[in-house]
N, C-alpha and C positions, 0 to 999 in steps of 0.2 A: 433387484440389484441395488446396491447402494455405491455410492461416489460420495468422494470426500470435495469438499471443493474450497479453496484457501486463495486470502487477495493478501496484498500491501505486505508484504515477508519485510521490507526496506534492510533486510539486511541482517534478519532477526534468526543465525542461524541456530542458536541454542532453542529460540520457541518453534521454529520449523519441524527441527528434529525432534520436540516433543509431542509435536500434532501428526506428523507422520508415525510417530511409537502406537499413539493409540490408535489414528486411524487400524493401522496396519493388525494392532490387538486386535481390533471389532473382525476382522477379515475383510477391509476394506482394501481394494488393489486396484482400481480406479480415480485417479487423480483428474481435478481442475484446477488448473491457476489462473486467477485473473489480473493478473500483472503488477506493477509494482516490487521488480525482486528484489531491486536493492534502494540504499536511499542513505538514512541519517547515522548507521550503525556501522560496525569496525568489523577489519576481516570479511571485505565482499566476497571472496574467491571461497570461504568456508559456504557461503550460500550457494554461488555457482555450483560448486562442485556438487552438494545435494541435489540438486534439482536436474544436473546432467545423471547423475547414478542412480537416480529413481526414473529419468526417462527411459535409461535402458532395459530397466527392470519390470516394470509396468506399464498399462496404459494410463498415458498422462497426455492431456490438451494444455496447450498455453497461451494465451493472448497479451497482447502488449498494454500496459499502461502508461499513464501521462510520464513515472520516470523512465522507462526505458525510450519516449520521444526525446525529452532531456535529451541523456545520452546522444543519441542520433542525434539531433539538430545540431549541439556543439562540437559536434565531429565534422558536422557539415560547414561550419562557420569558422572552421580550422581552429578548433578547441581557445578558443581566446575567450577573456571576459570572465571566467570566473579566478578570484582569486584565493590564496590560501591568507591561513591569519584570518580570518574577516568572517563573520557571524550568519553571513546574509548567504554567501555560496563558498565557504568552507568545505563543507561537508559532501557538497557536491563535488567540488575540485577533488577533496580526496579520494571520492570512491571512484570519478569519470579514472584519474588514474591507475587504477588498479585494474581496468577493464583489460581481456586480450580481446586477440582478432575475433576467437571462436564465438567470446562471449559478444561482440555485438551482429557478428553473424546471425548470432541466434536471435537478436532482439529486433534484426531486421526483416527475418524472415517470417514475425508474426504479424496477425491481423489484429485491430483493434475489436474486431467482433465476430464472433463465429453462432453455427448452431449446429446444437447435441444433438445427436439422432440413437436412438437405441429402440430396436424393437420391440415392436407392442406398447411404447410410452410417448405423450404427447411431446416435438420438439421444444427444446429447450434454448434459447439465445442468452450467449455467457456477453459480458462485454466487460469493462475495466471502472469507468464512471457510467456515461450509457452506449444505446445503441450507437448513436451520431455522433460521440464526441467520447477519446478519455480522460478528460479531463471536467467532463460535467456530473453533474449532481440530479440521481433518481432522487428528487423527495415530494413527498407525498403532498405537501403545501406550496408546491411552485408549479403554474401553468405549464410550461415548456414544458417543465419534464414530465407533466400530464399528457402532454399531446406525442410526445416522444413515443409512450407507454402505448397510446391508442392504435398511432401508426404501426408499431411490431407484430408481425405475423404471428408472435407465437404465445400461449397462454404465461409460460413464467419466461420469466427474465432473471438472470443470478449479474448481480453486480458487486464491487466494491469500490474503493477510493476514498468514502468519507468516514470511515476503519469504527462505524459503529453498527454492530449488528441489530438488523430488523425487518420488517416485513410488513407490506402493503397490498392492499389489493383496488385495485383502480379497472374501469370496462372489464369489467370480466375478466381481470389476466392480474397475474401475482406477479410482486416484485420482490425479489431476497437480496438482502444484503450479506454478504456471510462477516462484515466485521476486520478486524485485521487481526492478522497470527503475530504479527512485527510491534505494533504500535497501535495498539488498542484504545480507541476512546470512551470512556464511560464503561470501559471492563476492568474498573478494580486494578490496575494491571495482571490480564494474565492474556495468554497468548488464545485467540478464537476462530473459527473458524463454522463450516454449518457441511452436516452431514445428507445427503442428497437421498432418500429411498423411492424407488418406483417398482409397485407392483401392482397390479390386478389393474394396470392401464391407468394408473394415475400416479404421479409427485406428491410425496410429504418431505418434512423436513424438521431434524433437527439441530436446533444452537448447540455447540459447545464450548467450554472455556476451560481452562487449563492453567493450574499453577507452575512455574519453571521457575528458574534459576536467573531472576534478576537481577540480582547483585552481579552474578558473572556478567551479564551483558554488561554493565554499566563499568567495571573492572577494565573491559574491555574499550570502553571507551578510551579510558585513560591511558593502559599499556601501549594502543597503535596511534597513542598522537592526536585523537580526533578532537579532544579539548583543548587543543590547541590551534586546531587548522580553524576550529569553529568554534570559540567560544561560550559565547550563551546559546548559540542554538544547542550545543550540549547539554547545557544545564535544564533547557527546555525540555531535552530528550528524555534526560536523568528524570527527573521530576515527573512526566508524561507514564516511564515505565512504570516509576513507583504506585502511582495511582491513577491513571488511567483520566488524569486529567488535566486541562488546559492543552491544545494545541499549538503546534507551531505558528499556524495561519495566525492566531489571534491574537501571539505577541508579536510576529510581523508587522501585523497591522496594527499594533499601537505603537511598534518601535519607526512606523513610516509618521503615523499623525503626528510623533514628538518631534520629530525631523522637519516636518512642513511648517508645524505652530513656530520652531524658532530662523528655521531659515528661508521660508516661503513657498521653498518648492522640496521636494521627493522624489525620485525616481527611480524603482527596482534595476538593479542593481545595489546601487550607490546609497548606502546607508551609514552614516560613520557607526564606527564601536558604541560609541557614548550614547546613543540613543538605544540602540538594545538593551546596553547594562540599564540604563534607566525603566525600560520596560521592564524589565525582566526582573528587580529590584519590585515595582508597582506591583508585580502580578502574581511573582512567586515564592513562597513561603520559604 
């Protein structure tokens, strides 16, 4: 059998739909997501909508990621706190917006971690970041998530979150990263994703990557507004699709140190404009 299995979409319905085309060429009709459906990109309800019409159509597992906790928590905290205009949670204001009831039904009714069962092949535990947490980091150079890896019952683990494809192996048990289909790091920009096959009682696996239509994503940016609710984190975006590098996290994190070095303190949230456009200026071509 083979399963397609796809993380971090944030929103990315044009490279979705091109990783679903070929899955679906190869004769693949087995779907994983490992969460993160929406996030930095325009026209969320284009992604929803895909991901509801291939559940009906298919078998498709879906787990929750750190964004759709987002969602939830500031639902929970009576949607306050993030603002439009503003760099830092723009872009989050604008997609929490666009959410309906269905869609956070759905993002409530997942687990952060599940496990594959299919006969005759050793179980498989999908999660988002890892088993314990979706918002943490499987790497292969950090204790934790060495001991994370030990404790897991099961021989492979499929994760994403940190949207670069790869694979390790640690106690006897494999880690796969499948990459991101939305926002790829260190992919060139193209939209990725990792192919699952299990036969004669054992998992392979192959990467794929994919050329799409990025200029349309980025188009899109512009037509629904979103470089305007969010400035540089757009440009970040833009930039990101184009080539498959620098991330969000790492102008963040120099648009927070420029804020501390002139005004002493920093506090996510609370970032003025001027210091991202300063990052963002420092970091990007």
């Amino acid at each position: 059998m083979q399963i397609a299995v796809l993380s971090d979409i944030h929103g990315n319905y044009i490279a979705l739909e091109k990783c679903i085309e070929y899955a679906l060429s190869r004769q693949i009709t087995t779907f994983v997501f490992l969460g993160d459906y929406l996030g930095e990109l325009a026209y969320p309800q284009k992604t929803m909508d895909i991901l509801y019409s291939l559940k009906e159509k298919y078998e498709c597992y879906f787990i929750r990621g750190n964004k759709e906790d987002y969602w939830i928590g500031y639902e929970k905290k009576g949607a306050t706190g993030w603002k439009q205009y503003d760099s830092t949670t723009g872009a989050l204001y604008y997609t929490y917006h666009t959410l309906t009831a269905k869609d956070m039904e759905f993002y409530k009714s997942l687990s952060h971690t599940d496990e594959l069962v299919f006969e005759g092949l050793p179980p498989v535990t999908i999660c988002h970041g890892s088993p314990s947490k979706s918002n943490n980091k499987l790497l292969p150079y950090e204790e934790k998530a060495l001991t994370v890896v030990e404790k897991d019952p099961n021989s492979l683990i499929l994760c994403g979150h940190i949207h670069v494809q790869g694979v390790f192996e640690h106690a006897g048990k494999t880690v796969l990263n499948a990459g991101a289909v939305g926002v790829s790091l260190q992919g060139q920009g193209k939209a990725q994703f990792v192919i699952l096959t299990g036969e004669e009682g054992k998992w392979s696996h192959e990467f794929v990557s994919l050329e799409y239509d990025v200029e349309k994503v980025i188009e899109d940016l512009k037509t629904s507004g979103l470089t305007e609710y969010a400035p540089c984190w757009s440009r970040v975006t833009e930039h990101l699709l184009r080539t498959g590098e620098i991330a969000h996290a790492t102008v963040l994190e120099r648009a927070m140190k420029l804020c501390h070095a002139e005004t002493g303190k920093c506090v996510w949230p609370d970032i003025p404009e001027k210091y991202w456009e300063q990052a963002v200026e420092e970091m990007i071509p």
